[in-house]
VOFI-928563 format. One line per 5 residues: number of its first residue (from 1); their letters; for each residue x, y, z of C-alpha. Coordinates in pm, 1 decimal, decimal comma. Example, Ala and Ser with C-alpha at 12.3 -4.5 7.8 and 13.67 -1.06 7.14 Angstrom:
<pts>
1> as> 1230,0 -450,0 780,0 ~ 1367,0 -106,0 714,0
</pts>
This chain:
<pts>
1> xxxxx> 1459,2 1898,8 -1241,9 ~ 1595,3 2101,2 -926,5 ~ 1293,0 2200,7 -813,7 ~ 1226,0 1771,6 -802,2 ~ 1625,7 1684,1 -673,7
6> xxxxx> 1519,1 1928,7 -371,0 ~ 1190,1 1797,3 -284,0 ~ 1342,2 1391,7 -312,9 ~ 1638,0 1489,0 -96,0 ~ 1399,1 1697,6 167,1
11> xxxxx> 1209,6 1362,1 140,5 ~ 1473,7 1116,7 201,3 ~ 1611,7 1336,9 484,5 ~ 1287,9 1296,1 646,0 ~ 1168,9 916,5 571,3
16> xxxxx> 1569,7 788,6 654,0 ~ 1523,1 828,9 1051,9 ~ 1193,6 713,0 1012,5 ~ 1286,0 391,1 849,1 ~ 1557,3 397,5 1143,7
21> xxxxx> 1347,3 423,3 1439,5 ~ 1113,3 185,4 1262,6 ~ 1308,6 -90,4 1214,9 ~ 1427,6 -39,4 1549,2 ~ 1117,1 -86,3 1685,9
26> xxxxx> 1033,0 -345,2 1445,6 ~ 1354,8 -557,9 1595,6 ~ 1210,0 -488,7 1972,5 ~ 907,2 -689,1 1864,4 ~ 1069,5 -1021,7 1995,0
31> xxxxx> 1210,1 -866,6 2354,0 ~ 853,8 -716,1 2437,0 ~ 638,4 -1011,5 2275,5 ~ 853,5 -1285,7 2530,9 ~ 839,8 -1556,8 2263,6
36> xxxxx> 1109,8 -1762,2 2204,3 ~ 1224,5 -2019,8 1883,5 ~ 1180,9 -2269,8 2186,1 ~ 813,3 -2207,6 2210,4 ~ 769,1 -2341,1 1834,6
41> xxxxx> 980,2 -2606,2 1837,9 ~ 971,6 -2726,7 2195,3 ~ 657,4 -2678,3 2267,5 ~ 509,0 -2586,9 2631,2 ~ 688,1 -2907,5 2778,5
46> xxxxx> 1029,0 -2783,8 2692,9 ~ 1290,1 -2730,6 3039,3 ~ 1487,7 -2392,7 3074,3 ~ 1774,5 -2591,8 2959,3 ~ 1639,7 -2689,8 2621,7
51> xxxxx> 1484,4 -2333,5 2644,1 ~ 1881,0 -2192,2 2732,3 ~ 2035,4 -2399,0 2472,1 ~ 1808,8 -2292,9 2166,7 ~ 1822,5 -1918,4 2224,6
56> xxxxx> 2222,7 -1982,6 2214,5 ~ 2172,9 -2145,4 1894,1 ~ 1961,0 -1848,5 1753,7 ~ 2195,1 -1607,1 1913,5 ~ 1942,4 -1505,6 2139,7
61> xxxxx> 2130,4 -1459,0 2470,2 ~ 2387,6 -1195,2 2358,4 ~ 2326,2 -812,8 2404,1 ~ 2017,0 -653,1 2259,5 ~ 2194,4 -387,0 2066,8
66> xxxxx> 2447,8 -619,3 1916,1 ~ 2156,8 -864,3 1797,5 ~ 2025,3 -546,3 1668,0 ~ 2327,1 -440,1 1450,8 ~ 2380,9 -763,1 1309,2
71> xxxxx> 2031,6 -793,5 1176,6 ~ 2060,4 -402,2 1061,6 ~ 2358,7 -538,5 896,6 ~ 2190,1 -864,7 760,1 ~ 1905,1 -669,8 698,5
76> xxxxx> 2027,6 -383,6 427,8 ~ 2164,4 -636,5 246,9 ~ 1872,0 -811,8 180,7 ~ 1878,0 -1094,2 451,6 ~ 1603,2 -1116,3 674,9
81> xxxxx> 1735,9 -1420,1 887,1 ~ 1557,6 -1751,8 893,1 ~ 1211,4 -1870,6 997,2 ~ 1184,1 -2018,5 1362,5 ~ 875,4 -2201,8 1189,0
86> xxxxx> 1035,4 -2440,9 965,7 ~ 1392,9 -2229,0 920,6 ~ 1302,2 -2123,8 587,2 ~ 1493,2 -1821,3 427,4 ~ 1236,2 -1506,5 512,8
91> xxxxx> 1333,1 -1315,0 191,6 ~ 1205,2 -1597,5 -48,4 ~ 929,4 -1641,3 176,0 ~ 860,7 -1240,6 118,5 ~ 937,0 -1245,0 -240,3
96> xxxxx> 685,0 -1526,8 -302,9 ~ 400,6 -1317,1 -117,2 ~ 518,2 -1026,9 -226,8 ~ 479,8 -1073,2 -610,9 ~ 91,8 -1209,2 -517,7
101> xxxxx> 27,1 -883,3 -278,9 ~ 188,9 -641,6 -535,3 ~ -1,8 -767,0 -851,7 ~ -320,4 -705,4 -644,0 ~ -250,5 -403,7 -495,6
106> xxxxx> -90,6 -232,7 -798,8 ~ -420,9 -309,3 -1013,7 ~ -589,2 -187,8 -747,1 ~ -416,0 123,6 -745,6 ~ -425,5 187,3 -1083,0
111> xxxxx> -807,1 111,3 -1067,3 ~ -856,7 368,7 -813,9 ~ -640,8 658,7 -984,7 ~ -800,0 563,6 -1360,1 ~ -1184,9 557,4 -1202,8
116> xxxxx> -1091,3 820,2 -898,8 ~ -958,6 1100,9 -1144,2 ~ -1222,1 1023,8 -1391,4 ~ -1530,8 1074,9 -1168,8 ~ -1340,1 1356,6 -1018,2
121> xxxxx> -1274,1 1541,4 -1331,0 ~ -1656,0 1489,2 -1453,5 ~ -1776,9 1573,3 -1115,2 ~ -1547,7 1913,8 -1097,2 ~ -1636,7 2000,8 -1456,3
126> xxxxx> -2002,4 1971,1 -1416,1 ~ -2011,2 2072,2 -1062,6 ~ -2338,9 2187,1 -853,0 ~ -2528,9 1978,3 -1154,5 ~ -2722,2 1632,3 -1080,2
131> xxxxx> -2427,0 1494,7 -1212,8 ~ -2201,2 1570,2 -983,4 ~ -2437,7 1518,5 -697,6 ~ -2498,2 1161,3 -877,6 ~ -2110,4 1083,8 -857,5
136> xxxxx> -2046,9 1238,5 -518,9 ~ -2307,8 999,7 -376,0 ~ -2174,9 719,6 -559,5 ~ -1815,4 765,9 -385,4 ~ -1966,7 824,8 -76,0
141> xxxxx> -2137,2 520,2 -80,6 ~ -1868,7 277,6 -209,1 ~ -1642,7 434,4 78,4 ~ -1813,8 281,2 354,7 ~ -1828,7 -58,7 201,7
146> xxxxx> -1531,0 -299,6 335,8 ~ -1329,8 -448,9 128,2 ~ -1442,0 -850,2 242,4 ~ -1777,8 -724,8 205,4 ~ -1722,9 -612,6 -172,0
151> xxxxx> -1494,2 -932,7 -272,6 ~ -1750,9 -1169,2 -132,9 ~ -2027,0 -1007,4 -329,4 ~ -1776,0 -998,3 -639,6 ~ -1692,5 -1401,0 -635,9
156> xxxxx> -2074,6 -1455,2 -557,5 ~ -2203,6 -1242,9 -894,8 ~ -1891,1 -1278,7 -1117,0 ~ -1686,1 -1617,7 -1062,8 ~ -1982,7 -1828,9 -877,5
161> xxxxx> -2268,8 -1659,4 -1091,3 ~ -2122,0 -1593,3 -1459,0 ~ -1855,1 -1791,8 -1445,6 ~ -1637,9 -1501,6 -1592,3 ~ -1345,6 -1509,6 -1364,1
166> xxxxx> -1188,1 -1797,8 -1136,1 ~ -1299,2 -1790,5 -735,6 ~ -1000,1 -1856,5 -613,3 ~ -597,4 -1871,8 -615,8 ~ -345,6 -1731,1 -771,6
171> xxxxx> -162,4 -1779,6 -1104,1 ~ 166,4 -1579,9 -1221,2 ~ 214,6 -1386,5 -1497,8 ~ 469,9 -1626,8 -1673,6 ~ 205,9 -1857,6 -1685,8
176> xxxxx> -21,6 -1578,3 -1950,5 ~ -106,0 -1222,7 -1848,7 ~ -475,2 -1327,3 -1965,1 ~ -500,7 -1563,5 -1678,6 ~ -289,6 -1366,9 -1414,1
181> xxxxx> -539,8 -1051,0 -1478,8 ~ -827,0 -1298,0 -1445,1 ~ -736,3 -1382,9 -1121,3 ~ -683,8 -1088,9 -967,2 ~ -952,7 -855,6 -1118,2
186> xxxxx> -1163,6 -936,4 -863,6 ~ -938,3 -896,9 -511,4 ~ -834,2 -555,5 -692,0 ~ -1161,2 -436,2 -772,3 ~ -1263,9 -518,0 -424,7
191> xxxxx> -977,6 -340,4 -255,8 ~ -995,7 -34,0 -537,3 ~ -1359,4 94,0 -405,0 ~ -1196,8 332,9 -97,5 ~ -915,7 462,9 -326,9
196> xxxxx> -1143,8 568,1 -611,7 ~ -1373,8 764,2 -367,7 ~ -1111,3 940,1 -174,6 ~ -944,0 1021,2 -522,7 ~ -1268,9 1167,7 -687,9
201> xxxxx> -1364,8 1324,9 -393,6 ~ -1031,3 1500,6 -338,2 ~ -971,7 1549,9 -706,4 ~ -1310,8 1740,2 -704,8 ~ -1219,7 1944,0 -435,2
206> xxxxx> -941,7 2044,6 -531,7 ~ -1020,6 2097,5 -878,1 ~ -1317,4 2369,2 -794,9 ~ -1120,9 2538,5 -535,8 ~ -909,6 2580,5 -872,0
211> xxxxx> -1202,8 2722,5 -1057,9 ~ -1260,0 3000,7 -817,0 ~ -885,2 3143,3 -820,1 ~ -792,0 3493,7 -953,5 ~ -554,6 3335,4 -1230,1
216> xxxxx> -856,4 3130,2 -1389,9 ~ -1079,8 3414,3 -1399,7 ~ -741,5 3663,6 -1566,5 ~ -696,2 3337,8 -1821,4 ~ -1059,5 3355,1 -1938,6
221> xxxxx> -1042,5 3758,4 -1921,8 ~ -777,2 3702,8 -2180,9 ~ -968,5 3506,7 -2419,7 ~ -780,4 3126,6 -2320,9 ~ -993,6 2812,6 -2422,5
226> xxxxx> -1180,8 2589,1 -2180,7 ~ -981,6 2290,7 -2244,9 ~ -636,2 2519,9 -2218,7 ~ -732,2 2677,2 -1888,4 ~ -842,9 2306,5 -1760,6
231> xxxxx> -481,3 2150,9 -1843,2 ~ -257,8 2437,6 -1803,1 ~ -420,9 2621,2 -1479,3 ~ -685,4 2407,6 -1285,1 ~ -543,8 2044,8 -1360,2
236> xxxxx> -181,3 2152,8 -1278,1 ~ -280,8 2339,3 -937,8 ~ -590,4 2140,7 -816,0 ~ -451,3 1790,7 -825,2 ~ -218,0 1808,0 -549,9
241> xxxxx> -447,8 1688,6 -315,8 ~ -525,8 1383,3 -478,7 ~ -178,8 1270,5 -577,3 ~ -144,1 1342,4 -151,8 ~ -426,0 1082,8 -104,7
246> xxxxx> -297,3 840,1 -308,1 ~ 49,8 835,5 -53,0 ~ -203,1 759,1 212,7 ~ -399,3 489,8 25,4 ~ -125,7 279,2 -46,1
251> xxxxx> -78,6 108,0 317,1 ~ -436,3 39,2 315,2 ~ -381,6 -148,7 -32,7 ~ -128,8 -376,2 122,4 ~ -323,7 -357,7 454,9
256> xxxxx> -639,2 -478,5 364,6 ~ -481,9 -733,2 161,0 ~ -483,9 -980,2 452,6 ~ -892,7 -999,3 452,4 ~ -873,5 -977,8 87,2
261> xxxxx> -597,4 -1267,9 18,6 ~ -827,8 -1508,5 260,5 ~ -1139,2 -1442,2 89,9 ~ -983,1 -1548,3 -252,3 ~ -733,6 -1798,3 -148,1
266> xxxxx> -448,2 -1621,9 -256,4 ~ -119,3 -1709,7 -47,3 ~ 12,4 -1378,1 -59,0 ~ 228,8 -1144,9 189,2 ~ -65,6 -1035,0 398,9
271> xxxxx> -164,5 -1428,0 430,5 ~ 167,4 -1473,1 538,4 ~ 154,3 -1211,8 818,7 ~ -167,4 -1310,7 961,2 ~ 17,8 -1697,8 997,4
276> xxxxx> 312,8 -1587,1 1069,9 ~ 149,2 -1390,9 1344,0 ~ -49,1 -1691,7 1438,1 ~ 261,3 -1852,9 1511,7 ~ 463,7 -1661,9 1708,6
281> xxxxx> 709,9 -1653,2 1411,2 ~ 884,3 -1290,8 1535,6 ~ 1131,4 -1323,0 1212,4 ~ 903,3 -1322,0 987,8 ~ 701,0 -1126,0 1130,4
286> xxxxx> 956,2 -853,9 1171,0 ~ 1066,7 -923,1 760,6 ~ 719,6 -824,5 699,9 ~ 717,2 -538,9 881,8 ~ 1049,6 -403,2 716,8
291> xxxxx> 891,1 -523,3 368,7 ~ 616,4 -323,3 409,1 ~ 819,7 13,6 537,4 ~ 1041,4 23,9 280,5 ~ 745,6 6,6 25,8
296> xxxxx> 559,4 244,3 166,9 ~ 858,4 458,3 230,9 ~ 934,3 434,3 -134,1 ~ 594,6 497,8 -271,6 ~ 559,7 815,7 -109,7
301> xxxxx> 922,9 940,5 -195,9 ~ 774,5 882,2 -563,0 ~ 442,4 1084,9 -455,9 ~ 644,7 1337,2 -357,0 ~ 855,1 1417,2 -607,3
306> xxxxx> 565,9 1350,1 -894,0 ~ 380,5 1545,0 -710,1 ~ 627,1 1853,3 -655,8 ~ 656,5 1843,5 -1029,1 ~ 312,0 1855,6 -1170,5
311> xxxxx> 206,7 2065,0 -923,9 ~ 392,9 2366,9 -836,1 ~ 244,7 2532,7 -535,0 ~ 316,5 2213,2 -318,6 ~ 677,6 2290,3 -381,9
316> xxx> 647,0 2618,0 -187,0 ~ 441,7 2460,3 34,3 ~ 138,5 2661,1 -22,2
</pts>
């Protein structure tokens, strides 16, 4: 439990200026970008007065920095200003697409770390045999298709084809957990295929650079059981480098949501980037931007610290 309180404090002390400087830059998006609230509502007809007189109204002529603090300020307590769209409150906006982008990408996640450490345990365990040159072509094929590529192919075979699962939309959970899995199986298991590679892949690696160390060979010297040396020394010391992976795979989850959300209709937070970007709509997109930091920020403190507990040499940094 010290061992973990040290690594999560080393992490926050690290990820707390980088949520700084990246909200900072996040807020700079509207000075460099030029766009106004004017722009949306105005249109290109609109006169420097009308121009002049809307910025006021946003608060859009006072100092940089003290437009910055007061959306820091607004910001850490959960309010993410309003929508120079339609004036809409940004956080309910987020929520809405958030609870679409997180069902997807969490299924996908677990997808990729159920499949990824599967074929990366069978591979390790029956390594230099067809089987594991079987499963490390398999990942290495399925990590070079895209995502939009896979989810087309997936509504074409499995909703249009069989029938087994709707095409499109979205419907919550409070509404059955039958039909909110059904409709986003198929956006997950498009979006899984890169994390389960990388996963069995590193998982593999890891896993037979394991194998090869002094303390394996000592444990079987000593008479120790297959399965006991697996979970005690090889699992314990060779899966850091997939439980690293997975801190990396998590931005491309919500990432390649965008493509993924189109394709399936889903109005989710990555859908409501790409519009929001389409607009010119610098609030929102500067709540998404936050949003997704502090998520990703988050996940990887939880990496971290899962990660300096199951395995111990990456809490000596070795």
């Amino acid at each position: 439990m010290r061992r973990a309180l040290s690594i999560l404090a080393h992490s926050v002390a690290i990820f707390v200026p980088v949520f700084l400087v990246a909200t900072f830059v996040t807020f700079a998006l509207r000075a460099l970008s030029g766009l106004s609230p004017a722009s949306l509502q105005l249109g290109e007809s609109a006169t420097p007065e009308a121009i002049a007189q809307i910025e006021r109204q946003w608060g859009l002529d006072r100092p940089f920095l003290t437009q910055y603090l007061d959306w820091f300020g607004d910001m850490v307590t959960g309010d993410l200003g309003k929508s120079w769209y339609n004036g809409a409150d940004i956080s309910r906006l987020l929520v809405e697409g958030a609870a679409i982008s997180l069902s997807v990408a969490g299924l996908a996640l677990l997808i990729g770390v159920v499949f990824g450490f599967g074929f990366g345990v069978l591979a390790a365990l029956r390594r230099t045999t067809w089987v594991d040159r079987a499963i490390t072509g398999f990942m290495t094929f399925i990590s070079v298709m895209p995502s939009f590529v896979v989810g087309i192919a997936l509504v074409g075979v499995f909703a249009v084809g069989l029938g087994w699962f709707p095409s499109a939309g979205y419907s919550p959970a409070e509404r059955g957990l039958g039909t909110w899995l059904a409709h986003i199986t198929l956006p997950a298991i498009a979006l899984s295929f890169d994390t389960v590679s990388d996963v069995a892949r590193q998982l593999r690696a890891g896993l037979v650079a394991a194998y090869r160390e002094n303390y394996v060979t000592g444990a079987v010297v000593r008479g120790l059981g297959p399965r006991r040396i697996f979970f005690r020394h090889v699992l314990r010391n060779g899966v850091g480098p997939a439980l690293a992976v997975l801190g990396l795979k998590f931005p491309n989850l919500l990432g390649g949501a965008v493509v993924t959300e189109a394709i399936f209709g889903m109005a989710g937070f990555g859908q409501f980037a790409a519009n929001s970007a389409q607009r010119g709509d610098v609030p929102a997109v500067q709540g998404v931007l936050v949003v997704s930091v502090v998520l990703v920020v988050v996940f990887n403190l939880i990496v971290n610290v899962v990660l300096a507990r199951v395995a111990p040499a990456s809490a000596r940094g070795v």
